[in-house]
Every structure is written in structure tokens, then in C-alpha cells.
N, C-alpha and C positions, 0 to 999 in steps of 0.2 A: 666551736668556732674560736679561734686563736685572734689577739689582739690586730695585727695585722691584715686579717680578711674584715674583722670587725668593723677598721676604720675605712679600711678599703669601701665598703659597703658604706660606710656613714657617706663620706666625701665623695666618692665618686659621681653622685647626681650635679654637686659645685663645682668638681671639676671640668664637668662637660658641659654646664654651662655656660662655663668661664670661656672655654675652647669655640663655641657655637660663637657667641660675643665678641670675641678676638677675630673670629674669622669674618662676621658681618662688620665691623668696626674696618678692617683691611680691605675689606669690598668695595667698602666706601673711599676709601684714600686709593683706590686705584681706577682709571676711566680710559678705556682707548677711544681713541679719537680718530675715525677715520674722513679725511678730509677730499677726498677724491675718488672717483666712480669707481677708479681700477681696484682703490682698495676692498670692495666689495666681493672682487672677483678673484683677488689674489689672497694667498696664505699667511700675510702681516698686515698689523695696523698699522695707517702713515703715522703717527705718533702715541705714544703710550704713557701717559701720569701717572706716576706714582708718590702719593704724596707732591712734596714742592718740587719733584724731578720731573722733567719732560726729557723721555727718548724719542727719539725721530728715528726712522727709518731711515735708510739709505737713499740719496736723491739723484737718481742721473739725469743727464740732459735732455727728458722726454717730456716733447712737447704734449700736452695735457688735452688737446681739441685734438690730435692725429694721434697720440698714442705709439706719436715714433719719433725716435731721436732727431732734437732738428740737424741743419745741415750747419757747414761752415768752422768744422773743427774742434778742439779744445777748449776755445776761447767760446765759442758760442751752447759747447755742451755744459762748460761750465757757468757761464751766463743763466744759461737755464736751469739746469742742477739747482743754486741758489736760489731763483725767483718761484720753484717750486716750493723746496723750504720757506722761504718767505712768503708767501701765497697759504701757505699749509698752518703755518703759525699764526695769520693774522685771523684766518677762517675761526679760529678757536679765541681769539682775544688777544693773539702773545703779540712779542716783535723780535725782530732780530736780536734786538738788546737781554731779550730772556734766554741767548743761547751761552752759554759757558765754557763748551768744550766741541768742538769737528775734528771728525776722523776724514782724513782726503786719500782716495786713493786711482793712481793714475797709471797708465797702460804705458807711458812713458813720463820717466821721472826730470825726463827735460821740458818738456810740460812747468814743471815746477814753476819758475818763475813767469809763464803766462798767465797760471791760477792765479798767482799771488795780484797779479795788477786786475783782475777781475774777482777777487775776495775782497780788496779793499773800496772796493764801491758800493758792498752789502754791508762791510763792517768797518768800525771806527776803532780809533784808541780810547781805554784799555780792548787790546783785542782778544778773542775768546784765547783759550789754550789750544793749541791743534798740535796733530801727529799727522805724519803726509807717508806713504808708502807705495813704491810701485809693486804692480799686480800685474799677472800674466794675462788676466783676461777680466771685464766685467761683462752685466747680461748685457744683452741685445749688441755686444761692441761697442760699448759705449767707453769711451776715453778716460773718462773721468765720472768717482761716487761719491757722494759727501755724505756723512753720516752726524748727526750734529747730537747733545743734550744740553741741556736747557736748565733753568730754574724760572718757577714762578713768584719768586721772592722777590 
């Protein structure tokens, strides 16, 4: 046996150890959080921890007791969009203030500035960081998705 399998052979029970440890240790720093009945039903978590990062899923304006987008537009998709995230966050301990960064994106980018006056009644200055994008289509027709992450720091 040549030095090389030799050591192979010594280390390799430490190093798979080590590996087993690392991965329970990373088990532990990660938690999905599902805060609503649909996410039981569907193929993502409403929120995902890792370590002090919190990812959100994407929120459209679906009322939570009907399971369908409510009525009234932009203004009221995006109304709700937000108080789902908010609702989704506090379920878990957070607040809007533990979110840092929203992805917005909107079926029409003239929209824009309706979001904007119904974002700043969820959030305050300093405001998160956001990126805003129009998109050809989201589910259900839904106008507007906000996709948020968070710290819990």
C-alpha cells in the first residue's frame, strides 16, 4: 500500500465525519416556513430561512379565505399581494421591517406609480431596495407579484 491510500485509509473515517456534521449543522441553519394552507398543496414554501436570510415566495393578490384574486384592480391586487407578505411574516415572528430587498413585477409597467402609493403604506424610510419589471403574464392573471427577502438580524 503506497503512502497515499495509506492516508486515504487513516483520514477518510474524519473526513466523513466532518461532512455528516457540516450537513446536520446546515439542517439546522435552514427552516421552511409554510404559513398558509395552499402552501401545503402547492410545490413551494411561503417563506424559506436560511441562516439570518428569509426568502419569501412570490405574493399575488390572492385573497387567502377564497383562494382567488380579489376584485378592484392593481391597486387592490396589490393591497393584498402585500398584506399577504405581511400576514405570512408576522405568522412566523418577523415584520415588514425584516424585509430588505422586493422584486415587483407587473403586467403593466404603468401600474408603476399606483404600486408605488400602495407600497408606501407597508413600508417606511429607509425603504427596502426594490427592482420593478414588467412581465407578459403572471398566474391566475394576476396584475401584480411581489417577491420580497428579509433578514432576521
Amino acid at each position: 500500500m503506497n503512502k497515499a491510500s495509506l492516508l486515504m485509509c487513516m483520514f477518510a473515517p474524519l473526513l466523513l465525519s466532518n461532512i455528516a456534521l457540516a450537513k446536520e449543522a446546515v439542517s439546522k441553519d435552514v427552516e421552511f416556513l409554510n404559513t398558509t394552507p395552499a402552501s401545503t398543496s402547492l410545490p413551494f414554501s411561503d417563506m424559506v430561512r436560511v441562516e439570518n436570510t428569509l426568502y419569501l415566495s412570490g405574493q399575488i393578490g390572492l385573497d387567502p379565505k377564497t383562494n382567488k384574486l380579489v376584485k378592484g384592480g392593481v391597486i387592490a391586487e396589490a393591497t393584498q399581494a402585500l398584506t399577504n407578505i405581511q400576514q405570512s411574516l408576522q405568522k412566523q415572528g418577523y415584520a415588514m421591517d425584516n424585509i430588505v430587498k422586493c422584486t415587483v413585477m407587473l403586467t403593466n409597467i404603468g401600474d408603476f406609480s399606483a404600486f408605488n402609493r400602495v407600497y408606501t403604506r407597508f413600508f417606511s424610510p429607509p425603504y427596502p431596495a426594490r427592482s420593478a419589471f414588467a412581465v407578459n403574464k403572471l398566474a391566475l392573471n394576476a396584475q401584480i407579484e411581489v417577491e420580497c427577502i428579509g433578514s432576521t438580524l
